[in-house]
N, C-alpha and C positions, 0 to 999 in steps of 0.2 A: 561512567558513560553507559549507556543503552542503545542496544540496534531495534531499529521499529522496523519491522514488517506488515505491511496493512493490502491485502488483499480487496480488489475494488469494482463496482462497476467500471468497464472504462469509459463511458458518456460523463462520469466522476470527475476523471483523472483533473482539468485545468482548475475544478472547484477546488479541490482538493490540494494542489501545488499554488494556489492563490494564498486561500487560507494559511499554510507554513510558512511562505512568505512574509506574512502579516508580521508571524514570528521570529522572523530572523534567521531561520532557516535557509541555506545557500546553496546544496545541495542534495540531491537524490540520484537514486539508481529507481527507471520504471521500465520491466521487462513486460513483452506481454505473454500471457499463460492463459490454460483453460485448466476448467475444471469443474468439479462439482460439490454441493453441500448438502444441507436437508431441502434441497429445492430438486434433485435428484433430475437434472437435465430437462429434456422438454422435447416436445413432439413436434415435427415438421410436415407439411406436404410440399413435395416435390414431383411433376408431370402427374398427379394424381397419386402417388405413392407416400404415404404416410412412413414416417420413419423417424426414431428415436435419437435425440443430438446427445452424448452421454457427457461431454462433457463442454460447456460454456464460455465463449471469452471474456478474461479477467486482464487485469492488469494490477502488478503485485510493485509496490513500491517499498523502497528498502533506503533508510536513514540512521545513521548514526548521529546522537543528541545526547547534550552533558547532562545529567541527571534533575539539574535543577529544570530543565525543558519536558521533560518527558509526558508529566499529566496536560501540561498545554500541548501538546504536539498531540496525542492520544484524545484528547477534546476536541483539537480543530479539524483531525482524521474525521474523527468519528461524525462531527456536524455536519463535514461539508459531503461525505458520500450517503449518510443516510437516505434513504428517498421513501424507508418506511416497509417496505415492501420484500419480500422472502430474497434471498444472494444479493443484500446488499454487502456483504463481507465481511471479512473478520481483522483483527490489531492484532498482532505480537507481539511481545514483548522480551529481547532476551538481555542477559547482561554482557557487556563488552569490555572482555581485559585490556584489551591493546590499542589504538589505534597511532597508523604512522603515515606523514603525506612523504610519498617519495622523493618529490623535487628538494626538500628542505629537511627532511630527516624529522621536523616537528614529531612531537607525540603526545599523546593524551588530548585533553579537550586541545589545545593549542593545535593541533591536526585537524582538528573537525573544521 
């Protein structure tokens, strides 16, 4: 098993949860977060007052997916938030020892 983290526009986010679906995909966790990359934030005016936004909102989605999924899950990420253009985000990739659904005690892929 692998936990994906993909860091995203969030105008992204419904391409992007479409797309998993396609795959089989059943759940997710999407938080929203700001932040910043090599796009280093961006410039604002406000009542005439120019000012520095340091860090940008994102939306970070977070899936656990059994290994045979992972390069599809990590291709459909990756196509459906692209838009080409600087902070379209970045994929995670970690390994995942354990998982357990509470209600039913399940574990491993049988949990996901």
């Amino acid at each position: 098993m692998k936990f994906v983290m993909a860091i995203i526009k969030p105008f992204k986010l419904d391409e992007v949860r479409e797309a998993l679906g396609t795959l089989g995909i059943q759940g997710m966790t999407v938080t929203e977060v700001k932040g910043f990359g090599r796009q280093k934030g961006q410039t604002e005016v406000y009542r005439g007052a120019e000012y520095v936004v340091n860090f940008l909102p994102k939306v970070k989605i977070e899936l656990a997916v059994p290994d045979a999924l992972v390069a599809q899950v990590v291709e459909a990420i990756q196509a459906a938030a692209q838009t080409g253009k600087i902070g379209d985000g970045k994929i995670f990739v970690f390994a995942l020892n354990e998982s357990v659904r509470i209600r039913t005690g399940e574990r491993g892929d049988e949990a996901l």
